[in-house]
C-alpha positions in Angstrom: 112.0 -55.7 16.5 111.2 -58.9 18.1 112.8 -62.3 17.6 112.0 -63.5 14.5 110.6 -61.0 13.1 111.7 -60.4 9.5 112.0 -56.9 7.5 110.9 -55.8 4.7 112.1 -53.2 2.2 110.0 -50.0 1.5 110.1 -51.4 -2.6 108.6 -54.6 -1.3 104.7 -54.9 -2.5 102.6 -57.7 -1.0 99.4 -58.4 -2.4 96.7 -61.0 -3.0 96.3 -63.6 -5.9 94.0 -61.4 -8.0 96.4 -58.7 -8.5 99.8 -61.1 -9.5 97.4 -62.7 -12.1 96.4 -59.2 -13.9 100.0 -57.9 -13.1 101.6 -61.3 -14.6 99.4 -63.1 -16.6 100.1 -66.4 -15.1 96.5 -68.1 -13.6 95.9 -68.8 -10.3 97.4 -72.6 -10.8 100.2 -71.4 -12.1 101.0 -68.9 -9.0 99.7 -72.1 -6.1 102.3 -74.5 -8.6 104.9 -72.2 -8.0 104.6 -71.5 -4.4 103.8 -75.4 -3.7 106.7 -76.1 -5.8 109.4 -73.7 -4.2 109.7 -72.2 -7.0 108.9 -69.1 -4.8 109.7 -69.1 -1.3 108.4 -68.5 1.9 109.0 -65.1 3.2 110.7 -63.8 0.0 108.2 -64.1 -2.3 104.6 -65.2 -0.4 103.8 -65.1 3.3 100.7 -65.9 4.9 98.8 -62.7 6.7 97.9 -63.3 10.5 94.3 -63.5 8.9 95.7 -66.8 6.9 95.6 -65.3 3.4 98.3 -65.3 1.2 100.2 -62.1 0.2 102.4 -62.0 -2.6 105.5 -60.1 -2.8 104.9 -58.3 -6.5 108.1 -56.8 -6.9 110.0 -59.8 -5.8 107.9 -61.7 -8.3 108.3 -59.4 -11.6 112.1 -59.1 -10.8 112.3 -62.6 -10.9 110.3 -62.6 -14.4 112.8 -60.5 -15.7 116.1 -62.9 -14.9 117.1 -60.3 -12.2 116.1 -62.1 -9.1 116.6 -66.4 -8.4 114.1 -68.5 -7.0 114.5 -70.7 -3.9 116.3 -69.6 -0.9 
């Protein structure tokens, strides 16, 4: 692994937008609020690919839906 690299679980599921709103049910603006809000964090629950799109982290997200995971750092 090279420095700064960061690892992820085998759970962990990144996908784009369009999949967090049908798994969720929050709208797009909802999901951009609560990334641009820190609400969710960088590298735990959205990265941006090397292509500059934004992956979510799905099971980080639904976790945190469910009480079992806290936002921010």
């Amino acid at each position: 692994m090279h420095k700064g690299q960061t690892t992820t679980a085998p759970t962990d599921r990144w996908v784009l937008i369009d999949v967090v709103v049908e798994q969720t049910g929050y709208s797009k603006n909802a999901i951009y609020a609560k990334k641009k809000g820190c609400v969710w964090t960088r590298g735990r629950f959205w990265v941006e690919a090397p292509d500059g799109r934004i992956a979510f982290n799905l099971s980080h997200i639904q976790r945190w839906m469910s009480g079992g995971l806290s936002s921010g750092h």
